[in-house]
C-alpha positions, -999 to +999 in steps of 0.1 A: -537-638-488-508-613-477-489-638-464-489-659-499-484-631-519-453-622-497-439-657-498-444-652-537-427-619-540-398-630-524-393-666-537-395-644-575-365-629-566-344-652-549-311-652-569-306-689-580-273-696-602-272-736-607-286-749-639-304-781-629-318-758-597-335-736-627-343-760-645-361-779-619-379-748-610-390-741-644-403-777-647-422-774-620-436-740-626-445-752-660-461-783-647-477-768-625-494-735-638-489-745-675-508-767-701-497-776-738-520-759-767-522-769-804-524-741-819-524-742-860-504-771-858-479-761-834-473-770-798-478-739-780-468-737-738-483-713-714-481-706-679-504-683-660-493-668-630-506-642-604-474-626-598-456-597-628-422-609-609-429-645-614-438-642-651-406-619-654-387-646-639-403-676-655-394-662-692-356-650-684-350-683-669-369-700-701-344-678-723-310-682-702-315-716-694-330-729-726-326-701-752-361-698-764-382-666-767-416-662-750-442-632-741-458-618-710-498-616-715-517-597-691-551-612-682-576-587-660-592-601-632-628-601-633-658-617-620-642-640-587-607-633-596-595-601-589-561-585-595-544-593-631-529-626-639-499-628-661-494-655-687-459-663-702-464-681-735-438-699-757-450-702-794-420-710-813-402-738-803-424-747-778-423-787-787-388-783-781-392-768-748-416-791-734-395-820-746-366-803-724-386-796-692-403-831-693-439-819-704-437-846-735-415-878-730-389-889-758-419-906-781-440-873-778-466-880-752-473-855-721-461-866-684-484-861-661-461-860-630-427-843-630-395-858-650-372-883-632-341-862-640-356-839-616-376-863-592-344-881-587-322-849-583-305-833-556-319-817-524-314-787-542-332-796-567-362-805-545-364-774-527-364-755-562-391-780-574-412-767-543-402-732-552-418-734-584-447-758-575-456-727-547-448-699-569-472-714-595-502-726-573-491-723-535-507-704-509-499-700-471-522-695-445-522-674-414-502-694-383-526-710-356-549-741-356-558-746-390-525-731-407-513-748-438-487-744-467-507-759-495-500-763-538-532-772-561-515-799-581-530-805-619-530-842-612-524-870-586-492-874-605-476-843-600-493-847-563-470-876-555-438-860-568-443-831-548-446-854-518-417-870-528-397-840-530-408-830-500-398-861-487-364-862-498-361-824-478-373-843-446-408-827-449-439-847-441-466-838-467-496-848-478-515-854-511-552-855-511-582-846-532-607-820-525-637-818-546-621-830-577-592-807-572-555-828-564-535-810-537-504-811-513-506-802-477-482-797-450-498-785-417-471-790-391-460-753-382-424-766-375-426-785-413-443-753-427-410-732-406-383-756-425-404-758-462-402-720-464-367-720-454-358-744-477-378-731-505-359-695-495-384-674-482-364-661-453-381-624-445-416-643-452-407-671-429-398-643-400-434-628-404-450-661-401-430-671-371-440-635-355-477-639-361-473-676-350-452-662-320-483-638-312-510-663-319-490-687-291-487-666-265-523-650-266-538-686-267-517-696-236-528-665-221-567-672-231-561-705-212-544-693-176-574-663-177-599-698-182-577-716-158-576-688-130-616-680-138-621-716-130-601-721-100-620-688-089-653-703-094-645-738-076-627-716-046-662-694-048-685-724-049-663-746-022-671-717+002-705-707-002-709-749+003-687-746+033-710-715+046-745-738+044-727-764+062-711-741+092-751-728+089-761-763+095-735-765+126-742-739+142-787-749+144-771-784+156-752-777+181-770-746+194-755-732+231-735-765+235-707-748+208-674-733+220-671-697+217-639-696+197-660-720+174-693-704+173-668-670+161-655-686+129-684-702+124-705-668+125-674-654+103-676-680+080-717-674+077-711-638+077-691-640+044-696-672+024-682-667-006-646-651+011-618-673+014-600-687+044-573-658+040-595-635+035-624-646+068-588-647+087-578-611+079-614-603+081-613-617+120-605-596+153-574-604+160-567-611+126-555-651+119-538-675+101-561-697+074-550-727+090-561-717+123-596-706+109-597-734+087-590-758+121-615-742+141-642-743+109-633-779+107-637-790+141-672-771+145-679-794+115-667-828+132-685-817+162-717-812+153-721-842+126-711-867+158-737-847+178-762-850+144-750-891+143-757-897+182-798-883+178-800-895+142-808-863+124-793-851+090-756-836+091-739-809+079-739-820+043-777-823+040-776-782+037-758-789+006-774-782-026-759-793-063-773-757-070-741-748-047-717-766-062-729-760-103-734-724-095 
């Protein structure tokens, strides 16, 4: 999870100056990594986060932005979880808060997905609404086949307004439920490229483009090594073939073959898994493939005519599919 915790650590300390950009950011954090408590009567907001600089920046923008008070509460990891999480907690005021940040509509009652005055904000304001939504339940995954930038939503609500936000940037996302759990995908590694860049994750984006750089060029390497192995093993098998068939020639024709014939056949024999460079370097005088592929290719015609005129089998009755799966 390097690469999450990166993006995380640096999206905590992008400097962000506009108020409706921190206060869509703290909507969306709160939406998405907080709940609404009754505690003694009182509506009591928390957020837990994994991240000291995100809990550091959630409550100074809660107390620039909105003027309330909150605390940091450090939770140790134990059992799956490891590493502390940090929970920022508003308990006075906190009605008034969620009123603000669109947890609890005019008449009182929680919204589940986002409020309008920031799903119908600015561009801005959607890239800070992803900023928040990954800063409070994001993760990135390593570049390559089955990469993905991906935020556990608490509802198919909150699901859909990330995908409209993400939308509204020119992002294709995805919302879909896994085992219960609502989340937003994006898998494209271009749309992964411009959501980071957007979100302002500019030294995390350059890692991820480096290790998706790497990933590209070892995996077009992987294939010319297969593609060369392969065109190796046809060449190989096309001549040992072409060997039992000059074998074949050579018993049909017996002493009616040319010399310059019965030579390149008896080099071909000789050496049947070489190729036609190689048996013409191999030959005394050395020659061209063309030429030793001519002479190969007329002992061939020659002796399948001879092989057609007495009705016996041809050259390509000497060759087995063991030959050509080998």
């Amino acid at each position: 999870m390097a690469l999450t915790q990166s993006v995380k650590d640096e999206l905590s300390r992008l400097a962000v100056k506009k108020s409706s950009e921190r206060k869509a950011e703290v909507s969306a954090v709160l939406r998405f990594a907080g709940g609404l408590h009754i505690i003694s009567g009182r509506i009591v907001i928390e957020a837990e986060v994994d991240l000291a600089a995100t809990a550091r920046r959630l409550r100074t923008a809660i107390a620039e932005v909105y003027g309330h008070p909150s605390e940091i509460i450090v939770v140790s990891g134990g059992g799956l979880r490891r590493g502390n999480r940090y929970v920022v907690r508003v308990v006075r005021e906190g009605e008034a808060l969620a009123r603000q940040t669109g947890l609890l509509d005019n008449r009182g009652r929680p919204v589940r997905g986002l409020p309008s005055s920031v799903v119908n904000g600015s561009a801005a304001d959607a890239e800070a609404v992803w900023r928040g939504a990954f800063l409070a339940h994001g993760s990135l995954t390593e570049p390559g086949r089955s990469s993905s930038l991906e935020v556990t939503c608490p509802g198919p609500e909150a699901a859909l307004a990330l995908v409209g936000a993400a939308r509204r940037l020119g992002i294709a996302a995805k919302a879909r439920e896994v085992r219960g759990v609502d989340r937003v995908v994006v898998r494209d590694g271009d749309a992964i490229a411009a959501l980071l860049t957007r979100m302002g994750a500019h030294d995390a984006l350059m890692a991820w483009e480096e290790r998706r750089m790497r990933k590209e060029v070892r995996a077009t390497a992987n294939r010319l090594a297969n593609f060369d192995d392969a065109n190796l093993r046809r060449s190989a098998q096309a001549a040992v073939a072409a060997g039992a068939r000059v074998e074949r020639a050579l018993e049909i024709l017996g002493e009616d073959v040319p010399e310059h014939l019965r030579y390149a056949g008896e080099l071909r024999v000789a050496h049947k898994q070489a190729s036609l460079d190689e048996l013409g370097r191999l030959a005394d005088p050395p020659m061209t493939k063309d030429a030793i592929a001519g002479r190969i290719r007329r002992l061939l015609a020659m002796a399948d005519k001879k092989a057609e005129d007495e009705g016996i089998p041809g050259t390509e009755a000497s060759v087995t599919p063991d030959m050509l799966d080998g």
